[in-house]
N, C-alpha and C positions, 0 to 999 in steps of 0.2 A: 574781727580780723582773723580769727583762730580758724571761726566756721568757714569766715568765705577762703581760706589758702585748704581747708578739708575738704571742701566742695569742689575747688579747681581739681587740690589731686585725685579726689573721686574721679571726678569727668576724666581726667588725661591716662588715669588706669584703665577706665571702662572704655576707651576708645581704641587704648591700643588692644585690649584682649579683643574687640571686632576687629580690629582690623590683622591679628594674629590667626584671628578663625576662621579667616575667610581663604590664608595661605595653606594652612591644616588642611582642608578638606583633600585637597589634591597637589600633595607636592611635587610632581613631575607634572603638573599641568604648564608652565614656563620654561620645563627646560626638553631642548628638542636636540639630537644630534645634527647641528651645522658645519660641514666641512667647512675648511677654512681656503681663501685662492691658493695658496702652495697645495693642496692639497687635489683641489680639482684642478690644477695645472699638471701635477707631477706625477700624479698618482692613477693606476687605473681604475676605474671603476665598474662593477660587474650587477646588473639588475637581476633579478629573480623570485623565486621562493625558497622559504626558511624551509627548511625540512627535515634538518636535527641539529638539535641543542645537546652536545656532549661536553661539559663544564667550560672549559676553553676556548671546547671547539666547535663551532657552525657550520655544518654542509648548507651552501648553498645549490640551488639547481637552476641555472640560466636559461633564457629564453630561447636557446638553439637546444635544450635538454643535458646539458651536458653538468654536472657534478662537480664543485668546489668547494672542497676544506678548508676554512680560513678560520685563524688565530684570533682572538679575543681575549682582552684582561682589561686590568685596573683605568690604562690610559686611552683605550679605545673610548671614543665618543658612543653611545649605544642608546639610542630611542628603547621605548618600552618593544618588544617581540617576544612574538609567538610562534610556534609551529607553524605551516601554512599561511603567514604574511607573506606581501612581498615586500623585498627589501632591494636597498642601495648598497652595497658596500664600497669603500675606497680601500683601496691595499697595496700591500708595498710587492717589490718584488719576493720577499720573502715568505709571503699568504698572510702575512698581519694586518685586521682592517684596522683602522686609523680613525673611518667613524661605520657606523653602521647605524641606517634609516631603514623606521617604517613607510612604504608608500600607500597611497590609496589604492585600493584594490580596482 
């Protein structure tokens, strides 16, 4: 009786560390920044390329060429980006984006 409840817990450890290491490898692989409908109802949103990351703050540069500074922190929704992505941003009136997307290039 010993073995076989040693044997079960064996199996139910070694299963969850698979199934632990398979969330490991990439843990932003699941999470994507999704506005939410108040969000695309209320909010403008400006498509573009990233073209500086200064702590805060993101120039974005719009599809008519034109240059936008907008605020980023803790509760901005934020995809993984880079330099030279394009991105989505939603913002308030105030240049706060609310989420900010990677798109396909």
């Amino acid at each position: 009786m010993k073995t076989l409840f040693l044997f079960v817990a064996f199996v139910a450890v070694t299963a969850m560390a698979g199934v632990t290491g398979v969330f490991a490898d990439d843990p932003m692989s699941h999470k994507e920044a999704t506005p939410d409908l108040k969000e695309r109802l209320m909010k403008d949103a400006v498509k573009g390329t990233l073209m500086q990351m200064n702590g805060e703050h993101y120039v974005i540069k719009d599809d008519d060429g034109k240059e936008l500074r907008v605020h980023v922190d803790s509760s901005t929704k934020l995809d993984k980006v880079m330099k030279g992505d394009r991105v989505k941003a939603y913002i308030t009136e105030k240049g706060h984006a609310t989420t900010l997307q990677r798109l396909e290039k």
